[in-house]
N, C-alpha and C positions, 0 to 999 in steps of 0.2 A: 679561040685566037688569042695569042699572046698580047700584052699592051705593055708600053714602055709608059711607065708614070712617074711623078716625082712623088715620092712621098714621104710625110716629115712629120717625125716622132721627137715627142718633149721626155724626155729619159731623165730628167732632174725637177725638182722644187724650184727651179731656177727660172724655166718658163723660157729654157734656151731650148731653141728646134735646131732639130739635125736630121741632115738631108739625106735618104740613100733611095738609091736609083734602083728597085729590081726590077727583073721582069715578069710581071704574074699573068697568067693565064685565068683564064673563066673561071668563078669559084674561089680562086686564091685568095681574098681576102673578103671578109665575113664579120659577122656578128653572132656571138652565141648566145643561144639564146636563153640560159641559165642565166649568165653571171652577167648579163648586157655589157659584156665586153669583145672590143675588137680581138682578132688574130687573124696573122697574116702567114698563108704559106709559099716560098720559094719556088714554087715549080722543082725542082730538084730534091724535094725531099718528101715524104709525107706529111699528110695536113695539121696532123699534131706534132711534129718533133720541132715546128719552127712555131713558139706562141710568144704572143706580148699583148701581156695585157696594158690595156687604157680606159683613160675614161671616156665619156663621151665626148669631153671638152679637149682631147691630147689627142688629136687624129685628124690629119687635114690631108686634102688633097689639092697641091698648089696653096690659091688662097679660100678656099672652099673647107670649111669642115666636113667632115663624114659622119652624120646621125643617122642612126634612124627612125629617129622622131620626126615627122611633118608638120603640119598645121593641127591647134587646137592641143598642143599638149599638156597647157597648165586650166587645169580645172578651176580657179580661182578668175573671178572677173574683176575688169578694174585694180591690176593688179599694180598696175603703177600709179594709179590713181590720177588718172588723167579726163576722167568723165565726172563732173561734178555739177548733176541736173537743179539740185536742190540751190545751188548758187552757196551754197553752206560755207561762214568759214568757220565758225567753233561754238561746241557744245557742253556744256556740263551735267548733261541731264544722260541718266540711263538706260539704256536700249532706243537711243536717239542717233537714227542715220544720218553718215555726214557725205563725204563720196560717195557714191556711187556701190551699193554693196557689203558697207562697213559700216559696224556700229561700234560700241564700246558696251558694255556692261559692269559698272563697279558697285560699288556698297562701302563706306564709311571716309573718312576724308573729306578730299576735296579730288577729283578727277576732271580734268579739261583734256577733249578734243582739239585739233586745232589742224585748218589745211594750213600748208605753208609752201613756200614759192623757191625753187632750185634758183643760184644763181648761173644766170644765161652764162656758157660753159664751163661750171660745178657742178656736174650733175655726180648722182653718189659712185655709178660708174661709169670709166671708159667706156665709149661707143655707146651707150646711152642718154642724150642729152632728153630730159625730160622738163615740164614745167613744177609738175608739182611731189610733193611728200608728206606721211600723217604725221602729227607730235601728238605725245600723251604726257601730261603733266600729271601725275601723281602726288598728291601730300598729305600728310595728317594721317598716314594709316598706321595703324599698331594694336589693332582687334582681332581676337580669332577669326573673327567671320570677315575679316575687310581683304578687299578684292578689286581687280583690276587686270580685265580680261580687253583685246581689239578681235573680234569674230568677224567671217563671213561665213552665213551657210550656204553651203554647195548641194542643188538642189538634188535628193533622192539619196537615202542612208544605203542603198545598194551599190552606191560609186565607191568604185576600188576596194568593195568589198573581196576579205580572202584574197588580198595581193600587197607586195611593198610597195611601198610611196614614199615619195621626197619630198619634204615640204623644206625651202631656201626663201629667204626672204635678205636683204640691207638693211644693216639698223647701225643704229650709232647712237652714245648716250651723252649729255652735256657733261657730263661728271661721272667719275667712279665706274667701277667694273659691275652694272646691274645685271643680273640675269632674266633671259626670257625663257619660260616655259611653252613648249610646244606641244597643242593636244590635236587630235581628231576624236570628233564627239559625234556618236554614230544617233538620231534622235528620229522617231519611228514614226513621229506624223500626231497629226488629232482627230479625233472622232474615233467613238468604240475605245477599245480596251486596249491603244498598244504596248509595246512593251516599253520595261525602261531606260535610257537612256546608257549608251555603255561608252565610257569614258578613255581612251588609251595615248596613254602619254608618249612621245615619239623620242623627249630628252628636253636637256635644259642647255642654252647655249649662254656666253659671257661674252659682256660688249666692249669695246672699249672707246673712245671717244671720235674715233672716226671710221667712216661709212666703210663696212666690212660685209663679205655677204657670210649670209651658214645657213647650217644646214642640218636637216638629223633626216635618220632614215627610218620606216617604223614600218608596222605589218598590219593594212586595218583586219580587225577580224569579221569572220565569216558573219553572216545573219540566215544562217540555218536555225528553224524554231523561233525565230521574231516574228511578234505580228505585229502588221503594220497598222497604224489607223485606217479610218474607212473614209473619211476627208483625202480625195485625191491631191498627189502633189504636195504633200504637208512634210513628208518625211528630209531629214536633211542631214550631212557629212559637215559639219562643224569646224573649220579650222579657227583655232583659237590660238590669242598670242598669247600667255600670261605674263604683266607686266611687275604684278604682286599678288599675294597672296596669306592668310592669313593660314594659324597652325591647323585650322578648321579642315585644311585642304591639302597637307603633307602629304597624307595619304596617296592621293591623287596624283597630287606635281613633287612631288620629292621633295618637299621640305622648303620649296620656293622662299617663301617668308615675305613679309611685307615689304614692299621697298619705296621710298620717299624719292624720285628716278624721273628727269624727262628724257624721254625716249624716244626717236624719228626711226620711222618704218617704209620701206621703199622695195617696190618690185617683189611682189611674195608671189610665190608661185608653188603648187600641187600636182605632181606628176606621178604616172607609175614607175617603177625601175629604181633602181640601188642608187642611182647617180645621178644628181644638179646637173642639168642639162642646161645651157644657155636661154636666158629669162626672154620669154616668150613677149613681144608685143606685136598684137594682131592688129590690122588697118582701123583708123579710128573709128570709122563708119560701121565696122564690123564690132566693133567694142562696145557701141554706142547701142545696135541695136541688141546685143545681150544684156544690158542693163535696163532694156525700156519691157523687157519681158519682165520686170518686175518693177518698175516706175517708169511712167510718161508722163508729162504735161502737154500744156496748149501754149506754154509759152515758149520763147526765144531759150533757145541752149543755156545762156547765160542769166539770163535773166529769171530771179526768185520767184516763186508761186507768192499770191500776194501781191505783187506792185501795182503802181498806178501806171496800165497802158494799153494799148489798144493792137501792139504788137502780138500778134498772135491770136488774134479773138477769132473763135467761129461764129458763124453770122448763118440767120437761119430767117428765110423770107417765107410766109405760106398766109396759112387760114389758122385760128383758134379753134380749135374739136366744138362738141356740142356741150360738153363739160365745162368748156372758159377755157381749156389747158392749152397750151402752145409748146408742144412738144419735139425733141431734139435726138438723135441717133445721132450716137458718137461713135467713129469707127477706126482701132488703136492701128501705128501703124506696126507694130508688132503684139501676137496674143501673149495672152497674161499665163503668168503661172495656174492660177486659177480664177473662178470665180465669185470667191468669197473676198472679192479685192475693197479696199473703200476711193470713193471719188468726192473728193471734193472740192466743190462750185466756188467760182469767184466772177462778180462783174470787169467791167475794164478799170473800175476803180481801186479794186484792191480788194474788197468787200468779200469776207469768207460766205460762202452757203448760200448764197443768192446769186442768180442771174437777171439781166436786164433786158425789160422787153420795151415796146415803143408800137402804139397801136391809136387810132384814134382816140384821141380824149385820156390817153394816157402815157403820155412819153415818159421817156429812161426815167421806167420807174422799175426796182429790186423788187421779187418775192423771192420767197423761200425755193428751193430746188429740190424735187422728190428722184430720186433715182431710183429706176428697178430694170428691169430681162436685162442683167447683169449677162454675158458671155465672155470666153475668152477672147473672142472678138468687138465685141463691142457691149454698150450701154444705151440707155433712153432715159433721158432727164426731161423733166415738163417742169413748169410753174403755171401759177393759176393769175390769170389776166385776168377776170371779170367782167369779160365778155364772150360770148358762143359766135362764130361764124365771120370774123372779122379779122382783116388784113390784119398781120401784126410781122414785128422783127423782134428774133434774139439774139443778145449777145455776150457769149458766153466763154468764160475761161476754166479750165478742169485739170486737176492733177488727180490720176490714178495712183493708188499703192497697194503691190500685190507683193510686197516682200514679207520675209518669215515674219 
């Protein structure tokens, strides 16, 4: 059956749409599926004599674009960096998680993380008002080996293996035209003998001082003949920013070089297909619990592991074993990647590695915290009270970390 549509194609760099009214029938307009581009045919003539290509982003129907991408298309989490458990706001220290997901990895200099706070409507693009974005301060590098990478790994080196991918991200630099090197780092896991790590640069992009998005398109390669470790779950797809880099790594990133560069990073996103598809934010709650598959606490969202409070404690009423032990089943409310995760105790004081019990003859008093039957679902934490068979309460604060 025939449908009268309005539909409206961006024919210039101008970002000017124009309107034509045809009539398509069933079929007449598509997506191919080579070149992930639309074409539209007339009814009046064959399906190929009438093509125009687009991107994904130049094809709307009314005010509706036409993808056909769904939900979950950027493989990156926390990609706007709006989930920030650890209460974090800056780091100097290397392979130290700040948001939700992201770390930094450097060597020589001086490098700082840092969250930093959009101005309520500045956000880096139209139709994205967001709260927050990462900076990376760079200084003092000019060593072959000095480095300065922003990573997240994407869990499992067989993702988008043997197929194109876009990785786009917003950056902008305080000064000067720095460049970022874009990689996907295919990395096979631990345990046993896997293989080693295959490295594939996607391109280098040039910033300029205000929030611009880019983009490069790249091909990961296959992993036929890699062996993985034997440590489940350990293997992982790397996207890496490079922010510098010394001559150590030319090779690698095409001659990156070191660069002295604060740099803000906003909305990076991983998808399959030749083409930047409009930057994916998934409902917070949905964001929230993909991040806790790899970090949870007991505390409050906002509130740091560590503080003095009673906000969030689990509280545990029973008997003491015959042991003395007073023991606790913690149960996450999303599983872990794995379970070789670490957890560690705090009382409502702040107090790392201890939880606090309260029993006759011995109120809120700290011992040490033994954790074991570790599961992707849960954990059992005990301390030793020094007594068998007696009322007792615990109360206990716990951050898990199951990330790379």
């Amino acid at each position: 059956m025939a449908r009268n549509a309005l539909i409206q194609v961006r024919r210039d760099t101008a970002a000017n749409w124009t309107s034509v009214n045809p009539t398509l029938a069933s079929g007449e307009i598509g997506l191919e599926t080579d070149t992930g581009r639309y074409k539209i045919g007339n009814g009046s003539t064959p399906w190929n004599s009438l093509q125009i290509s687009l991107k994904a982003d130049e094809l709307r129907l009314g005010n509706d674009y036409l993808t056909p991408y769904t939900g979950f298309r950027n493989a990156i989490i926390n990609g706007d960096f709006r989930i920030n458990q650890r209460a974090w706001s800056s780091s100097s220290t290397s392979a130290t998680y700040g948001y939700d997901r992201w770390r930094v990895f450097h060597t020589g200099g001086t490098v700082a993380m840092s969250s930093q706070q959009f101005t309520v409507g500045s956000p880096a693009a139209t139709g994205y008002e967001s709260p927050n974005f990462v900076r990376l301060v760079t200084g003092g590098q000019s060593s072959s080996g000095d480095y300065s990478v922003l990573q997240q790994p994407i869990e499992d080196a067989r993702t988008f293996a043997n197929s194109t991918v876009t990785i786009s991200f917003w950056a902008k630099a305080a000064s000067g035209t720095p460049k970022v090197a874009v990689e996907l780092a295919q990395v096979f896991g631990t345990g046993g003998s896997p293989s080693a790590d295959v490295n594939t640069l996607g391109g280098q992009v040039t910033l300029s001082t205000s929030w611009t998005r880019y983009s490069v398109t790249m091909t990961v390669p296959n992993v036929n003949g890699k062996t993985f470790g034997t440590t489940a779950n350990t293997s992982s797809l790397n996207c890496n920013l490079w922010v510098s880099a010394g001559s150590t790594f030319n090779a690698r990133l095409n001659s990156i070089g070191t660069q002295n560069a604060t740099i803000d990073f906003w909305g990076v996103q991983v998808e399959r297909g030749s083409v930047a598809t409009p930057f994916e934010q998934r409902p917070i709650q949905t964001e929230l619990a993909m991040c806790q598959r790899y970090y949870e606490k007991s505390y409050a969202l906002a509130t740091a592991p560590g503080t003095n409070t009673a906000a969030g404690l689990m509280l545990f009423f029973g008997t003491t074993a015959g042991s003395n032990t007073a023991q606790l089943v913690v149960r996450f409310l999303v599983p872990k990647r794995y379970t070789a995760y670490t957890v560690t105790g705090y009382n409502g004081f702040g107090n790392s590695g201890v939880w606090e019990y309260y029993r006759s003859g011995a109120s809120n008093t700290s011992a040490g915290l033994t954790v074991d039957l570790q599961t992707e679902q849960s954990f059992r934490g005990y301390v030793e009270t020094g007594a068998a068979y007696v009322a007792v309460q615990i109360n206990a604060h716990w951050v898990c970390n199951a990330e790379f």
